[in-house]
C-alpha positions in Angstrom: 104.7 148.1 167.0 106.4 148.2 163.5 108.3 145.8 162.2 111.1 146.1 159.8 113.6 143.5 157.8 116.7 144.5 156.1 117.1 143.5 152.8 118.6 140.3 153.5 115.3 139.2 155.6 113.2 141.0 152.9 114.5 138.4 149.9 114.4 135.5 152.1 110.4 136.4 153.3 109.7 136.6 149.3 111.9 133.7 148.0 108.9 131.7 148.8 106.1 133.7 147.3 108.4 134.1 144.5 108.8 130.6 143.7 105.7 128.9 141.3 106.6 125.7 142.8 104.8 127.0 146.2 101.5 127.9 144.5 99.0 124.3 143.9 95.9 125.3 141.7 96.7 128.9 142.4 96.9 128.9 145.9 100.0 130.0 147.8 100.5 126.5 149.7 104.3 125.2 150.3 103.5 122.4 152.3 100.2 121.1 149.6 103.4 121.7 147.1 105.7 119.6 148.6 103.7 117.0 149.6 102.5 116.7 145.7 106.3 116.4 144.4 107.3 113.9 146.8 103.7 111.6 145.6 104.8 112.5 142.1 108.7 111.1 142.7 107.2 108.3 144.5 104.9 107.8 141.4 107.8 108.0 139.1 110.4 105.7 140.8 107.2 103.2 141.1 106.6 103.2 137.5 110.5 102.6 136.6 110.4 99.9 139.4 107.6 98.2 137.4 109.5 98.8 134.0 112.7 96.9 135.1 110.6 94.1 136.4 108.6 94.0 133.4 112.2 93.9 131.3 113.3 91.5 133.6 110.6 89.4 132.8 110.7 90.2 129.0 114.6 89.2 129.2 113.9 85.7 130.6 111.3 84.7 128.4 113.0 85.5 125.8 113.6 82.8 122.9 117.0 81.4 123.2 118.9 81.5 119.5 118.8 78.0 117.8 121.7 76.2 118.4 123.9 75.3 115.1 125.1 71.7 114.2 128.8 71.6 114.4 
C-alpha cells in the first residue's frame, strides 16, 4: 500500500524537520525541545523574579537623603 500527500500535507510533514528548534544535541526530538524552552523560560522568569526582589530590597535599605534645617 502506497501512500501519497499533496503538497499541502508534504510542507506540513517537513515543517517540523525543517525547524532547528526540533533538533536537541543533534537529534530530531520535538518533545526533548519543547520541554527544554519551557525549563529555560521558567529559568528566566525565575531569575527576573529574584532581581525585583533583590531591587526591592536594595530600594528599602536605601539611605534616606539628610534632612535640611529650615
Amino acid at each position: 500500500m502506497e501512500v501519497t500527500l499533496n503538497m499541502w500535507e508534504q510542507s506540513k510533514y517537513f515543517e517540523d524537520f525543517e525547524n532547528a528548534a526540533n533538533y536537541v544535541n543533534g537529534r530530531f526530538d520535538p518533545k526533548a525541545a519543547e520541554a527544554l524552552r519551557s525549563r529555560y523560560q521558567r529559568q528566566l522568569e525565575e531569575e527576573a523574579r529574584a532581581r525585583r526582589e533583590v531591587r526591592t530590597i536594595a530600594q528599602q535599605h536605601k539611605p534616606q537623603p539628610a534632612r535640611r534645617a529650615g
